[in-house]
C-alpha positions, -999 to 999 in steps of 0.1 A, spaced: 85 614 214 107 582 214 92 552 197 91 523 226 110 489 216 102 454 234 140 462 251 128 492 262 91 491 274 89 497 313 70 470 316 94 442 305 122 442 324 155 420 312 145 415 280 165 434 259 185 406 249 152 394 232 151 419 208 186 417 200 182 374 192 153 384 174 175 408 148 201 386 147 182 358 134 162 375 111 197 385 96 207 346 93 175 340 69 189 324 37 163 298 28 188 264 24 178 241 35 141 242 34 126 232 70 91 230 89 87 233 130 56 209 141 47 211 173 39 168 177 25 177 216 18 203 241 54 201 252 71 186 221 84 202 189 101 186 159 125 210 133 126 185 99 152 196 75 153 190 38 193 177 39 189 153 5 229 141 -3 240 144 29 255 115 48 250 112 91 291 125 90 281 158 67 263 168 95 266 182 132 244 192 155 252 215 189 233 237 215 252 264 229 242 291 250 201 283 240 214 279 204 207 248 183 231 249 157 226 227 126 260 226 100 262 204 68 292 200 43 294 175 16 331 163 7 338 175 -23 343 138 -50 338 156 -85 376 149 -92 374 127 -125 338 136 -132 326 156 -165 295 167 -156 277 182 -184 250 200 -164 255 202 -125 224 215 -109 230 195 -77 256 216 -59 274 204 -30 271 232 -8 276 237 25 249 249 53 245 264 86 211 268 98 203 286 139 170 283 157 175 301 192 160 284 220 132 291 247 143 284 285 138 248 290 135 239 259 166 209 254 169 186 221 160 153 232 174 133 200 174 132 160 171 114 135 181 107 94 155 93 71 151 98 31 164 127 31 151 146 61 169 156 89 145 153 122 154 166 157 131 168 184 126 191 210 110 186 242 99 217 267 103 210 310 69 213 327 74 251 339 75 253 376 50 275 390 65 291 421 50 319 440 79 340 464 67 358 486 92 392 493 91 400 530 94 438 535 123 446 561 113 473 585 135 503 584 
């Protein structure tokens, strides 16, 4: 007996890449930087993260091929510094969040420390096609 996988089930047709995004981004799971998802409406979502230190040109923001891609690196200014205890390291990030058809990024935003970018979802169109049978 083989074990069914969402990839694989006869029911769902063309969504093996589904399970494969799923595994990849459960791989990318490394906790820094901390972030919520709210969802602010029925088609709206906001992703805040916790990016204290870091300046608007640390960060970058893209969406490629349904992937919202969140980097941060902090120039490195510790040259003449003695620091006697450095718990404040100034590590870089990279932080993915997949996303659904017709979800886009519709702006962001940098405030005390929190990195906000919103999200907003197209009005799915509901369209019945009707498959006309060709007679053989």
């Amino acid at each position: 007996m083989s074990k069914l996988t969402l990839g694989t089930h006869p029911f769902l047709l063309g969504f093996d890449q589904l399970e494969r995004m799923v595994e990849r981004t459960a791989k990318t799971e490394n906790g820094y930087p901390p972030y919520n998802i709210e969802q602010v409406s029925d088609h709206a979502f906001r992703i805040t993260l916790a990016v204290a230190g870091f300046a608007d040109d640390d960060l970058s923001i893209t969406v490629e091929d349904k992937e919202l891609v969140v980097r941060g690196r902090q120039a490195d200014d510790t040259s003449g510094r003695v620091f006697l205890h450095r718990g404040i390291a100034a590590r870089q990030f990279q932080r993915t969040f997949l996303l659904a058809d017709g979800v886009e990024v519709s702006g962001a935003s940098l405030a005390n420390g929190l990195l906000h970018i919103e999200l907003v979802r197209a009005e799915p169109n509901r369209v019945v096609q009707e498959i006309r049978i060709d007679k053989g």
